[in-house]
C-alpha positions in Angstrom: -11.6 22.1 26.3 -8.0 21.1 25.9 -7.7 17.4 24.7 -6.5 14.6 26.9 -3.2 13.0 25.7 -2.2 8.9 25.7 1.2 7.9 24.0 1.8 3.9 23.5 5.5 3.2 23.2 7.2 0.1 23.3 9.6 -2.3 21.3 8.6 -3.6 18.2 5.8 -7.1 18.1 4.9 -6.0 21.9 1.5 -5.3 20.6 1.3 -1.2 20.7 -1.2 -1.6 17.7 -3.3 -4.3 20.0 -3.1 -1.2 22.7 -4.2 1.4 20.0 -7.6 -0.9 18.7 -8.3 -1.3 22.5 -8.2 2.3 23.1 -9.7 3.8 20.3 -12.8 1.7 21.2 -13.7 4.0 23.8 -17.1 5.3 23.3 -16.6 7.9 26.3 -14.4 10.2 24.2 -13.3 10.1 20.8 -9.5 8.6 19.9 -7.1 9.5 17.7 -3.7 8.3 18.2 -1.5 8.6 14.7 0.7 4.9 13.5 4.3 6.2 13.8 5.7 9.2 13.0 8.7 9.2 14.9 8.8 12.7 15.8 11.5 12.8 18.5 13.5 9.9 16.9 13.9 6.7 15.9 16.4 3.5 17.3 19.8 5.6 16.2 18.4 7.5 13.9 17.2 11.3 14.3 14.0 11.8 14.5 11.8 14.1 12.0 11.7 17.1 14.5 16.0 16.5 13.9 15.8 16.9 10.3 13.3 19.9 10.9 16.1 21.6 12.8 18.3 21.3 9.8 16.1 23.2 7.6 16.7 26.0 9.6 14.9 28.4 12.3 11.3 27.6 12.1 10.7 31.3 13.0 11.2 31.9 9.2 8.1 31.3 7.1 10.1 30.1 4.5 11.5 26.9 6.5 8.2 26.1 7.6 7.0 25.7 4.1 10.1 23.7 3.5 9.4 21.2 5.8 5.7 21.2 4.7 7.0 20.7 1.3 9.6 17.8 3.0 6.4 16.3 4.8 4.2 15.7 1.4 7.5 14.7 -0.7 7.8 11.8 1.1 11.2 12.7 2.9 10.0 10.9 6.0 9.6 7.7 7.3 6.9 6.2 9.1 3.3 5.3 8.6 1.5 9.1 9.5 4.0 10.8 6.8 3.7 7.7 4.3 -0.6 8.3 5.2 -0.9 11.9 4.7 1.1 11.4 1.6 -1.8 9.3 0.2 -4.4 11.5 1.4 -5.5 9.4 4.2 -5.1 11.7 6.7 -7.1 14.0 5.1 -5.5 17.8 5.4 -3.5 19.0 2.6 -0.5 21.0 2.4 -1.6 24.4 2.2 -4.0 23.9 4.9 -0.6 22.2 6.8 1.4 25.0 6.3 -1.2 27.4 7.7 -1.7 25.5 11.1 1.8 25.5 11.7 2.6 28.8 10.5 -0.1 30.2 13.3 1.9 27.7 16.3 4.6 29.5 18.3 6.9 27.3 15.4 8.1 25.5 18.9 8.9 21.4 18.3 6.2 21.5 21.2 3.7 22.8 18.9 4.1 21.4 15.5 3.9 17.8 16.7 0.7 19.2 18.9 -0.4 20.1 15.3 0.5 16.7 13.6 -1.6 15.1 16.2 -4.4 17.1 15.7 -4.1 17.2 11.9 -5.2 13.4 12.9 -8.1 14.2 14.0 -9.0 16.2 11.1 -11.7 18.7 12.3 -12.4 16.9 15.6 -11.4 20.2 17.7 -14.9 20.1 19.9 -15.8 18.4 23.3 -13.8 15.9 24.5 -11.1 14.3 22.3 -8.1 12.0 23.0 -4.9 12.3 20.8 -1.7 10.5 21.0 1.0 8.8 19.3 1.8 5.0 18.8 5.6 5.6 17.5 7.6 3.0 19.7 10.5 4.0 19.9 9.6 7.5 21.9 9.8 4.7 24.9 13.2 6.8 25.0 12.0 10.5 25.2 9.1 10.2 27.8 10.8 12.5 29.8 10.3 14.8 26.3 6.9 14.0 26.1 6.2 14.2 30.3 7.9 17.9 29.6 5.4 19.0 27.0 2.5 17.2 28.0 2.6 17.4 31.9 -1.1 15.5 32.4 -0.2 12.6 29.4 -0.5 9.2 30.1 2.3 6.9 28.8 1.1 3.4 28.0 4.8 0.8 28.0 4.3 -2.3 26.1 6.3 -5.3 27.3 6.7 -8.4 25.8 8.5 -11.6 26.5 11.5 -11.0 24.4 12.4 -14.5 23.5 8.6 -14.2 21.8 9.9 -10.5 20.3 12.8 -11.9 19.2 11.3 -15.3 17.3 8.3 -12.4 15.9 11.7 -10.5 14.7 13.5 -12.8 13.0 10.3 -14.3 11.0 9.4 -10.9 10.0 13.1 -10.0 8.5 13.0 -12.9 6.7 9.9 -12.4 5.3 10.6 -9.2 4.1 14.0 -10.1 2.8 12.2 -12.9 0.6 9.5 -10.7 -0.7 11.5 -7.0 -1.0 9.6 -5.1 -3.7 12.8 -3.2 -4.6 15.4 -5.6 -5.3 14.7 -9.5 -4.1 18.1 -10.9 -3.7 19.2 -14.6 -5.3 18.0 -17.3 -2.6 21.9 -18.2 -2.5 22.2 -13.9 -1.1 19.3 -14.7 1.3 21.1 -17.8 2.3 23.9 -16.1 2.9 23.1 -12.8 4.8 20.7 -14.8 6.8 23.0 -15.7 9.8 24.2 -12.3 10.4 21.0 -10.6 9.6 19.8 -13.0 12.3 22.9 -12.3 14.6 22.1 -8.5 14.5 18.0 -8.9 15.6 19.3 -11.3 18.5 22.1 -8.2 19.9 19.9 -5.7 19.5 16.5 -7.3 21.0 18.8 -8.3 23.9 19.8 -5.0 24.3 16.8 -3.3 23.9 14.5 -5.5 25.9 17.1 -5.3 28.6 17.4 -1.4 28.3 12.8 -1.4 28.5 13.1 -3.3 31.7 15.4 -0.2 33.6 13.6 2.6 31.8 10.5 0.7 32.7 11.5 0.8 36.5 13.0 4.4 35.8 9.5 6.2 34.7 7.2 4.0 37.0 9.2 5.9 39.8 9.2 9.1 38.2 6.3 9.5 36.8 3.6 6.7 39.2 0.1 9.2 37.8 1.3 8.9 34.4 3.2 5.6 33.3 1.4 2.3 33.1 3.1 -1.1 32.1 1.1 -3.4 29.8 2.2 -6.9 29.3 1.2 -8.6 26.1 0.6 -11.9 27.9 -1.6 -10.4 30.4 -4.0 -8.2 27.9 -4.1 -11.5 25.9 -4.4 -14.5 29.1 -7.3 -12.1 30.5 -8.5 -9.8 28.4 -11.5 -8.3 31.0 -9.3 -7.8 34.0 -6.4 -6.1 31.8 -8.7 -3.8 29.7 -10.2 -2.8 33.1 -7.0 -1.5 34.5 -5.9 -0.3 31.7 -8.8 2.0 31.7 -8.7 2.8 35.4 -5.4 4.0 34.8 -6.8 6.3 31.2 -9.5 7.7 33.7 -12.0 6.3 31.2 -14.8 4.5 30.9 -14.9 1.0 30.3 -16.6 -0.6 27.3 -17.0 -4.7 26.0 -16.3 -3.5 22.8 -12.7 -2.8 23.9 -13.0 -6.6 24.4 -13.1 -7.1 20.5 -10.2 -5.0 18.6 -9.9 -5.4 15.5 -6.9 -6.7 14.5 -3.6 -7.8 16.1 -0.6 -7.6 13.8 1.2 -11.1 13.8 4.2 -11.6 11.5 3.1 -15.6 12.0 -0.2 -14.8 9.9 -0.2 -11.4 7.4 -3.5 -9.9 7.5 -5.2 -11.8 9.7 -7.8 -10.5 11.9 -7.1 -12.5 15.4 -8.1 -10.1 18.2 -6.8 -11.6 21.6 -5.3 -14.7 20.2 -3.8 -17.1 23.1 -1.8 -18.9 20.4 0.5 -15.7 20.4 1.9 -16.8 23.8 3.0 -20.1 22.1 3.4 -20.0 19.0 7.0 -18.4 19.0 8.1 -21.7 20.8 7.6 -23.1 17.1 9.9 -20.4 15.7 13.0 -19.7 17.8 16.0 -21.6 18.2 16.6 -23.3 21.5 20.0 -21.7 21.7 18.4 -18.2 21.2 16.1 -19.1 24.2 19.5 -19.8 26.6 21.2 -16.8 25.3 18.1 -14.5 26.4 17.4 -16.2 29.7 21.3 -15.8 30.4 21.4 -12.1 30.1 18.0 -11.6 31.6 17.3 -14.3 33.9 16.9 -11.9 36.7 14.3 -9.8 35.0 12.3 -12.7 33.0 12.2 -14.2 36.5 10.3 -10.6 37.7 8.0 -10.6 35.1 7.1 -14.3 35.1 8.3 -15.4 32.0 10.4 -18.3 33.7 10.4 -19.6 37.2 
């Protein structure tokens, strides 16, 4: 039995790994959906199936073990590569190169192999896999091709909320950078157009989710489904329910309790559906930030309810 396939994509802080604890809590069938790998690509940047093509022909057996080789080196980025690196995903490189060396070498094939690597030796009765890397929002039509019954799972957010989650997180990691902390006068310094940057490109992003949104909820009505964050979080039941309608799958309470919701207001924090997520950016952004969102996107914010 071939396994069922559900990709979350999104932008970032529009709660994909909220989506991923709901779903894997599905005591139907069994879940695996990998954290990102960023096979088909990343915002501007080529994705890893790119960097395989540089390599060479994976027809040759030789390229094949050099990617292998690339993947366990730690030549990618994302949390699946930076996972199997550390073991976690359990399957090591000579068994790695063997599963891909017995694929048709198609881009197809080896990420239907990285999936499954996921699952480890899960290969019997009726499995789920999929892919949480956010940016594939971009390649559905990719994913649509390869995977013709997938379901694609959109998260949308309120993107002043995205954009208040953004900036906190940037400046949290500029503060504590394991590599090289800057001098507070450096932090004080790039701040402003480090923050000028997040604001262009979550304006332009959000903006660009909305018509892609509209775009693949035409194109594809069986396969797409739209999750807002505020509506999984406001009411929980009713969301969860269609969400699962629209899987084909049963419904459980325990998808009522996932485990965690990443917050970059509270590191590590184990919150679940936490209502003070739909306010507590308010705290955070800038009122000018606010006016400079709602004038590009009044029209759309106004669609989605996030002003009247």
């Amino acid at each position: 039995m071939k396994p069922d396939y559900i990709f979350i994509v999104g932008l970032p802080r529009t709660g994909t790994k909220l989506m991923v604890d709901v779903v894997q809590s599905c005591r139907e069938k069994r879940c695996y959906i990998t954290p990102e790998n960023f096979f088909l690509g990343r915002v501007l940047r080529p994705g890893v199936r790119h960097k395989m093509r540089r390599i060479g022909d994976m027809a040759v057996d030789d390229h094949v073990c050099e990617f292998v080789r690339k993947m366990y080196a730690g030549d990618y980025f994302g949390v699946y590569w930076w996972e199997l690196v550390d073991g976690k995903i359990g399957i090591d490189q000579e068994t790695m190169t063997q599963r891909l060396l017995a694929t048709d070498r198609s881009d197809k094939a080896i990420y239907e192999q990285l999936l499954q690597a996921y699952a480890g030796d899960d290969r019997d009765g009726s499995i789920i896999l999929g892919d949480k890397s956010g940016p594939h929002l971009y390649h559905v039509p990719t994913l649509m091709e390869w995977f013709p019954e997938a379901k694609i799972v959109h998260t949308l957010r309120d993107p002043r909320a995205i954009l208040a989650s953004e900036l906190k997180k940037s400046q949290r990691l500029l503060q504590t950078s394991k590599k090289r902390k800057p001098s507070p006068y450096l932090v004080k310094l790039l701040k402003p157009f480090l923050s000028l940057i997040i604001i262009l490109y979550i304006t332009i992003a959000w903006l660009y989710a909305v018509k892609l949104h509209y775009k693949y909820s035409k194109r594809y009505p069986q396969n797409y489904y739209l999750s807002k964050f505020e509506d999984l979080v406001t009411n929980p039941e009713k969301s969860v329910r269609a969400l699962c309608q629209f899987l084909e799958i049963e419904f459980h309470p325990a998808m009522l309790s996932p485990a965690q919701i990443d917050s970059s207001y509270a590191a590590g924090r184990e919150s679940g559906f936490d209502s003070e997520t739909l306010s507590r950016w308010k705290e955070h952004l800038n009122p000018w930030m606010s006016s400079w969102l709602i004038f590009w996107g009044k029209k759309y914010l106004q669609e989605f309810g996030y002003i009247h």
